[in-house]
C-alpha positions as CSV (number, residue, x, y, z in Angstrom):
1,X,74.0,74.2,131.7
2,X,74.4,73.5,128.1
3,X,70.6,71.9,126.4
4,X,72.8,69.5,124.8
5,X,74.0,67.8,127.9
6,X,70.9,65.5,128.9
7,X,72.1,64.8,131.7
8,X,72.9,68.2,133.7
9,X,69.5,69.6,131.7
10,X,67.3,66.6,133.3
11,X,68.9,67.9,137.0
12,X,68.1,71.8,136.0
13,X,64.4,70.0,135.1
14,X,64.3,68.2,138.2
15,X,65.4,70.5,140.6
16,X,64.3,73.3,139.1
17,X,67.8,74.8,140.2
18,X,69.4,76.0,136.6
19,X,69.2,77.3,133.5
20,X,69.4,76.0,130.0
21,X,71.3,77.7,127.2
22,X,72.0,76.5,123.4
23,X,74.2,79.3,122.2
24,X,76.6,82.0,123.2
25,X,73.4,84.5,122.9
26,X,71.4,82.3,125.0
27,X,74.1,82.0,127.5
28,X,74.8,85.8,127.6
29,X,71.0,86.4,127.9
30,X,70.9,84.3,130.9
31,X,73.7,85.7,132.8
32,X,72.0,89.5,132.0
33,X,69.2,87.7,134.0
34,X,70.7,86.3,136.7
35,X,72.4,89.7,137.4
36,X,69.1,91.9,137.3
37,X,67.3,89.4,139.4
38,X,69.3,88.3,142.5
39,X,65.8,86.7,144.1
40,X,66.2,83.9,141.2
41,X,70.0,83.5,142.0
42,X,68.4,82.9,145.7
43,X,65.6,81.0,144.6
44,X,67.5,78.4,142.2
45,X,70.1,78.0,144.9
46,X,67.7,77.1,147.3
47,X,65.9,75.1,145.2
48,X,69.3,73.1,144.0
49,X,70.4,72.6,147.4
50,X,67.0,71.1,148.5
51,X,67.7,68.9,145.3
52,X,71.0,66.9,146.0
53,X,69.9,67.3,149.7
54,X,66.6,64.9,148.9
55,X,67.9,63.1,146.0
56,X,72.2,62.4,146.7
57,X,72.0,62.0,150.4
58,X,74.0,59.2,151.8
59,X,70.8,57.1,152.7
60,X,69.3,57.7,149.6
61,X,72.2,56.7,147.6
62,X,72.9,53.3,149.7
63,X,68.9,52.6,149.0
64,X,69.0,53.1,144.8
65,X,72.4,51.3,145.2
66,X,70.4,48.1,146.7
67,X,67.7,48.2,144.9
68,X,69.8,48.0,141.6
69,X,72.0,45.0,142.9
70,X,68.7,43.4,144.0
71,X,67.0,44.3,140.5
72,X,70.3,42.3,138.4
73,X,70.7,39.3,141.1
74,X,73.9,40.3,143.1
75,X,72.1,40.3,146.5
């Protein structure tokens, strides 16, 4: 994802799932990477799918969801 972006960098941070890039050369670099070493395709992909697994599930969601109507007086 682009470093710019805070938010899809703080889920690459979080899930440890991604890379980061800031310019075309950084971005090129990274995709020579990800094609020499298919065990960090693997292991980012795992990693990423663990991620919205834990973190977007439905139960998780309807819990953050309460909590934040709770937290401004709606419930």
């Amino acid at each position: 994802v682009h470093s710019k972006c805070k938010v899809t960098a703080g889920h690459c941070l979080r899930s440890n799932g991604g890379l980061m890039f800031g310019d075309f050369y950084q971005f090129n670099e990274i995709l020579d990477l990800l094609m020499e070493q298919p065990q960090l395709c693997q292991a980012m992909a795992e990693n990423g799918r663990r991620y919205v697994q834990t973190e977007y599930n439905w139960n998780t969601v309807l819990d953050r969801f309460e909590s934040a109507m709770k937290k401004f007086g709606f419930l």
